[in-house]
C-alpha positions as CSV (number, residue, x, y, z in Angstrom):
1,X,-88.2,50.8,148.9
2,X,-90.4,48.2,150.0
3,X,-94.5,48.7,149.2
4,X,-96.9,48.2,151.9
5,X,-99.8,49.6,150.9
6,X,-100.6,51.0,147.1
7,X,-104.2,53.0,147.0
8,X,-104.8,54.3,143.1
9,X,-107.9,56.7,143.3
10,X,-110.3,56.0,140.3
11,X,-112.2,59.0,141.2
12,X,-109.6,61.4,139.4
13,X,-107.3,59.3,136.7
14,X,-103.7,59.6,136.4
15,X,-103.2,60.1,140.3
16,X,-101.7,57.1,142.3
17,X,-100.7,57.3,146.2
18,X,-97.9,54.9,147.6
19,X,-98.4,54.5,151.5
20,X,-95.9,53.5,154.5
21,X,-92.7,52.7,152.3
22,X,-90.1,51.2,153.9
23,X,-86.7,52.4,152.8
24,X,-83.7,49.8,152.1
25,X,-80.6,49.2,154.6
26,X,-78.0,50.0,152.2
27,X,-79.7,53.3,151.2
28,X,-77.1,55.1,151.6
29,X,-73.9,52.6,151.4
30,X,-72.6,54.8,148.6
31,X,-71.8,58.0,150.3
32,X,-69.2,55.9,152.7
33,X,-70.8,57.7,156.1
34,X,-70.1,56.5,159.4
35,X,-73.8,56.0,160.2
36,X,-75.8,53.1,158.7
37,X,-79.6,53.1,158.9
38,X,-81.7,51.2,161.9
39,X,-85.2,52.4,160.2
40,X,-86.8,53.9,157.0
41,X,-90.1,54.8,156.1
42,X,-91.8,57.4,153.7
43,X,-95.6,57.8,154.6
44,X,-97.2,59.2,151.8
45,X,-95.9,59.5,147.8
46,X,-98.8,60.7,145.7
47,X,-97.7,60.9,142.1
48,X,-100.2,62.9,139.6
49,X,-99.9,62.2,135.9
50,X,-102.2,64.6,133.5
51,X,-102.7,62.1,131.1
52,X,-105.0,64.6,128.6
53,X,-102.4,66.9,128.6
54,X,-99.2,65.2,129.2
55,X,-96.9,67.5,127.2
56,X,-97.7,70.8,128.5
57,X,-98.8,69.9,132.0
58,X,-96.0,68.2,134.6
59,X,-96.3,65.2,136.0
60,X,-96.0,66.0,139.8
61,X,-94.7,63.9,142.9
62,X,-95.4,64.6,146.4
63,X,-93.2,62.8,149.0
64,X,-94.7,63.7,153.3
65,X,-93.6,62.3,156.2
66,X,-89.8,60.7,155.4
67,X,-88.0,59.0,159.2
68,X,-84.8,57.6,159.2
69,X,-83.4,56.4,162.6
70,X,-79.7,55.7,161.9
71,X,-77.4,54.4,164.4
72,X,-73.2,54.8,164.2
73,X,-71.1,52.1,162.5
74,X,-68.0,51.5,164.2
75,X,-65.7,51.9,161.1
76,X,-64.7,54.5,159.3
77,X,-64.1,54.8,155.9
């Protein structure tokens, strides 16, 4: 993924939001599909870390808003 906008909140530590991601081309070249992607984007990844209490608190991620136009290839694998 490619970062377009990173907003870390000082208000509450530990919580950083990741904004309009783009996703790669060959995101999914592994899984030998017959569709390759035209466009990717994730909107919003908001990842909270409880730094005080790190070991018996989880660290959670939040992933809105994922798009990804694909368009046919014309060979099969």
């Amino acid at each position: 993924m490619s970062i377009l906008t990173i907003s870390c909140r000082s208000t509450y530590p530990g919580e950083i939001t990741l904004k309009e991601l783009q996703i790669k081309e060959n995101v999914l070249d592994g899984l030998e599909l017959p569709i390759r992607p035209v466009l990717g984007v994730v909107e919003c990844i908001s990842i909270t870390i409880p730094w005080m209490n790190i070991r018996t608190e989880p660290v959670q991620i939040r992933i809105n808003g994922v798009l990804l136009l694909v368009a046919s290839t014309d060979e099969v694998k």
